[in-house]
C-alpha positions as CSV (number, residue, x, y, z in Angstrom):
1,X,-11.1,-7.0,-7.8
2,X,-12.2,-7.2,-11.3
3,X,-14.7,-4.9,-13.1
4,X,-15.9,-2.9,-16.1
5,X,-16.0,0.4,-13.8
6,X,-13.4,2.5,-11.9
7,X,-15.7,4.8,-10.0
8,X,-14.0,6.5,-6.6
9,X,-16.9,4.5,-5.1
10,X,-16.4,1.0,-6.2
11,X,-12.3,1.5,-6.0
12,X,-12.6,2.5,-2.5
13,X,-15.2,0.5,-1.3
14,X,-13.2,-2.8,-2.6
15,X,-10.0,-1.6,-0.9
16,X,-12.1,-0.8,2.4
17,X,-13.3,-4.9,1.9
18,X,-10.0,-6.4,2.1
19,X,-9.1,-6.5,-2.3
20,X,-5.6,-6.7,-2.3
21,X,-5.9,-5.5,-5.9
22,X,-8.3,-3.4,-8.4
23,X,-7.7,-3.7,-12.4
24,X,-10.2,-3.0,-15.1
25,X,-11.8,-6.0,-17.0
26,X,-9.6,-4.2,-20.5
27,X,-6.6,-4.9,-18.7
28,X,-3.9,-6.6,-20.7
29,X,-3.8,-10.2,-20.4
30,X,-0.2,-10.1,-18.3
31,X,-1.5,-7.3,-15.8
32,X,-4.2,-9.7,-15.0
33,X,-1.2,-12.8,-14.3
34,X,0.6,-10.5,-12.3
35,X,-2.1,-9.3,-10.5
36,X,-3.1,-13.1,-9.1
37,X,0.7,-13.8,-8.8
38,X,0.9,-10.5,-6.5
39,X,-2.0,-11.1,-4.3
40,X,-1.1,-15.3,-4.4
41,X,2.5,-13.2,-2.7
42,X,0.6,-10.7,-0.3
43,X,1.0,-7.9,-2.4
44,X,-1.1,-5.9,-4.4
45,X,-1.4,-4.4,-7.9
46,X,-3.8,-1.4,-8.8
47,X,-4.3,0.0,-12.1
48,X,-2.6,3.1,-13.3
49,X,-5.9,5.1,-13.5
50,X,-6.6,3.9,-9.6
51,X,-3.7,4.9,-8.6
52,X,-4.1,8.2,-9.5
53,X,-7.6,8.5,-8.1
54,X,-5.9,7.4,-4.4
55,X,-3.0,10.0,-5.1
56,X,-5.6,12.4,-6.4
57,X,-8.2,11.8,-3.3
58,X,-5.8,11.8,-0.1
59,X,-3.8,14.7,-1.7
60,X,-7.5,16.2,-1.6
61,X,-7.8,15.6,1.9
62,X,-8.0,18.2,4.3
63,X,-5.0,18.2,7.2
64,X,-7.6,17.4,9.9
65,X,-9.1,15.0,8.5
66,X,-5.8,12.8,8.7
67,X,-6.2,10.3,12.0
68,X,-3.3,10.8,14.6
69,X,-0.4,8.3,14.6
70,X,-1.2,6.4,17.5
71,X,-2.5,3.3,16.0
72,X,1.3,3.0,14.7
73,X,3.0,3.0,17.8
74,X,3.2,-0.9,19.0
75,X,5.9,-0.4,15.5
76,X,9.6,-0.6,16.5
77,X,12.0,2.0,14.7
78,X,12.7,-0.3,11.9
79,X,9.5,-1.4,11.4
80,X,8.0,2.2,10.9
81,X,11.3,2.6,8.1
82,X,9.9,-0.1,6.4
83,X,6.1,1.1,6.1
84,X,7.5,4.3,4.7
85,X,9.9,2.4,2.0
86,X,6.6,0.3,1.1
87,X,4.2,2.9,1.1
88,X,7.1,4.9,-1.4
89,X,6.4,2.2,-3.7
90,X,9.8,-0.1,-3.1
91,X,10.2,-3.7,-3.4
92,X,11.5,-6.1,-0.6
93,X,14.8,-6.2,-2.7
94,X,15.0,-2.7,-2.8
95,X,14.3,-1.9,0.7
96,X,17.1,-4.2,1.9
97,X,19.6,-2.7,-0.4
98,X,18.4,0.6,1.4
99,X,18.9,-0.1,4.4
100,X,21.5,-2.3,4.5
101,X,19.8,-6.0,5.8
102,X,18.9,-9.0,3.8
103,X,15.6,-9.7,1.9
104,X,14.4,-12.3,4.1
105,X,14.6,-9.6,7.1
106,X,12.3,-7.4,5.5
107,X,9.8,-9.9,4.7
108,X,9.5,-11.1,8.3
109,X,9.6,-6.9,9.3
110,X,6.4,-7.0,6.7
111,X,4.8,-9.5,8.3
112,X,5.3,-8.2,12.0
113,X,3.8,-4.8,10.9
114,X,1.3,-6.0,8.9
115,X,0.3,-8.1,12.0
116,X,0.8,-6.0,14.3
117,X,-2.0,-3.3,12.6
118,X,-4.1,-6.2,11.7
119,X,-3.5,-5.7,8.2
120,X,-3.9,-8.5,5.2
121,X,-1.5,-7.0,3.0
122,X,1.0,-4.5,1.3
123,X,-1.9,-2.5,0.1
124,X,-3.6,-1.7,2.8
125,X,-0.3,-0.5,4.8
126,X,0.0,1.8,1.8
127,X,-3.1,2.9,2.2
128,X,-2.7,3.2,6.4
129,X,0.8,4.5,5.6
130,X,-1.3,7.6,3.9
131,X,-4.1,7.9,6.1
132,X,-1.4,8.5,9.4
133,X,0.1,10.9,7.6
134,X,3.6,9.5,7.4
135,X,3.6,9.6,4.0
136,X,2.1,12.9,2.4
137,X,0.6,12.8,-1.6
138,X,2.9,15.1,-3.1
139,X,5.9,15.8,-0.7
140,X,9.3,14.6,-2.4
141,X,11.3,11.4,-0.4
142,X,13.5,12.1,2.4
């Protein structure tokens, strides 16, 4: 999504839709590139400022108000590893390094999670990856 405002409503309302991305209309001309490249990949880009309002909002969020779990648990082991290496931000490269498997494996690990939770893309496990609590705003990496 592409617009002049970055209102909590607007950013989360667009993410709740299905945008794989959210950049302001004064975004330099090769965040815009990118952006289309990531979401033409299945990834998604946000800008700075929006990424701090999600930080900023599910850090707000009161411990019950986080749902259980259970929607996660048609993941295998590995697959669960993998949502928490994407929702900490690392790339397919860097998540093989980590755990020791080639690229390609992680891609098709991706794509069996993100079918499995019937989600469109990287974005929205991020966002699921918050919501389940098995990644909490603020706590440092494991």
């Amino acid at each position: 999504m592409l617009t002049t405002f970055d209102l909590d409503d607007y950013v989360y309302e667009a993410l709740r839709s299905g945008a794989s991305g959210f950049l302001l209309k004064d975004a330099p001309r090769s965040d815009l590139i990118a952006a289309v490249r990531a979401a033409a990949a299945g990834n998604g880009l946000l800008a700075p400022s929006v990424t701090r309002l999600l930080i900023e909002a599910f850090a707000r969020r009161p411990a019950a108000a986080v749902p259980a779990p259970s929607r996660l648990a048609s993941l295998t082991a590995r697959e669960k590893d993998i949502l928490l290496l994407v929702a900490r931000g690392r790339s397919n490269a860097e998540i093989a390094r980590e755990l020791f498997v080639g690229e390609a494996t992680v891609k098709t690990h991706i794509g069996h999670l993100l079918a499995k939770l019937g989600l469109r893309d990287r974005v929205q496990a991020v966002i699921l990856a918050y919501e389940t609590g098995i990644v909490v705003p603020g706590a440092p990496p494991d």
